[in-house]
N, C-alpha and C positions, 0 to 999 in steps of 0.2 A: 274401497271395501277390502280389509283384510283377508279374509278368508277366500273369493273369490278367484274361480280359475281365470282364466288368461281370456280363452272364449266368452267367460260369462263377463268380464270387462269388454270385450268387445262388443258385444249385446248391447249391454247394457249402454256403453257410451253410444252408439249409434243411436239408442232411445232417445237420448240427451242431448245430441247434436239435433234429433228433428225436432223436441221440445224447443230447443236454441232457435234454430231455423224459423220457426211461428213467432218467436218473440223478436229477433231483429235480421228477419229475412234477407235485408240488402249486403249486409256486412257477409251473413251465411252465404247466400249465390256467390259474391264473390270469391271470397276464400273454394268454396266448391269448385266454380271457374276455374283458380288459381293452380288448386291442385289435379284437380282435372287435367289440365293443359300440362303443367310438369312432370305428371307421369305418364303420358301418352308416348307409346310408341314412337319414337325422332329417329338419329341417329343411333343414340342409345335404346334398348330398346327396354319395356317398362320391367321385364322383371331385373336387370341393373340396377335402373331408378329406384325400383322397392329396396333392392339391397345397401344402396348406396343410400335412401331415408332409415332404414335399420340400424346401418352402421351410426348415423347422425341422434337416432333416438336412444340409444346406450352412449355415446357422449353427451348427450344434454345433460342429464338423464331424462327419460320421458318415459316410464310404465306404460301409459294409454296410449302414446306411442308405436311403444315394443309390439304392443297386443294387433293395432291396425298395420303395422308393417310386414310384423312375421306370418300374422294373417293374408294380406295382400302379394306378397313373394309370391307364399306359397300357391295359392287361385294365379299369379303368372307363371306360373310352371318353376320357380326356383326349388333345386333339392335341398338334401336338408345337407349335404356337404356344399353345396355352395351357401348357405346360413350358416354353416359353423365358419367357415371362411372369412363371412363375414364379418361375424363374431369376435373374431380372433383379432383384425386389423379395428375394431372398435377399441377392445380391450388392449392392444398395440399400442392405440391412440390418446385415452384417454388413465390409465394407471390404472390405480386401485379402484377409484370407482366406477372405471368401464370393467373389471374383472366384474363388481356385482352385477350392475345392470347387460353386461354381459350371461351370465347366470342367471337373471332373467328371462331374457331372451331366450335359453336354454330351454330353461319349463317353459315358454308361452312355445317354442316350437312342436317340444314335447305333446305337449295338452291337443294342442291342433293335430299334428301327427295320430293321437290318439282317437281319432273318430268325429272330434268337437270343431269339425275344420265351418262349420255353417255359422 
């Protein structure tokens, strides 16, 4: 969806994923499992792992992504300088098209920042 903020992809994918979930539930539990357990508190603790999938969703590129990461950071308590940080070493990593979806991640922090953080 062109027009839509960052939040309202978040929504909205989360719709889609439990739509998804009813139609091949075993493949969904899993992957839930999967990420479940990879961003659980370890060593590292999860709001790293969010930023550390942030950084990874601006090198893929991944929009929907961006939107469930920068989202997730932030509900771990990451600021939004430790998000631009991360931003920085995405765009670092990946050239000119980490600079866009970099800028991405900008307005979806933006958007969240602004009130739309649910």
């Amino acid at each position: 969806m062109a027009n839509e903020t960052y939040p309202e992809k978040y929504h909205r994918l989360q719709s889609l994923a439990g739509k998804l979930s009813s139609e091949i539930p075993g493949s969904m539990k899993g992957f839930a499992q999967l990420h479940q357990q990879s961003l659980q508190d370890g060593v590292l603790p999860r709001k790293i792992k969010e930023l550390m999938a942030l950084s990874i969703s601006i090198t893929t590129p991944c929009a929907g992504c961006i939107a469930y990461h920068v989202h997730d950071a932030l509900k771990a308590g990451a600021s939004r300088e430790e998000l631009l940080e991360t931003i920085g070493l995405a765009v670092m990593m990946a050239g000119g098209p980490g600079l866009i979806y970099g800028c991405e991640a900008l307005e979806a922090l933006t958007q969240f920042e602004a009130g739309n953080k649910t």
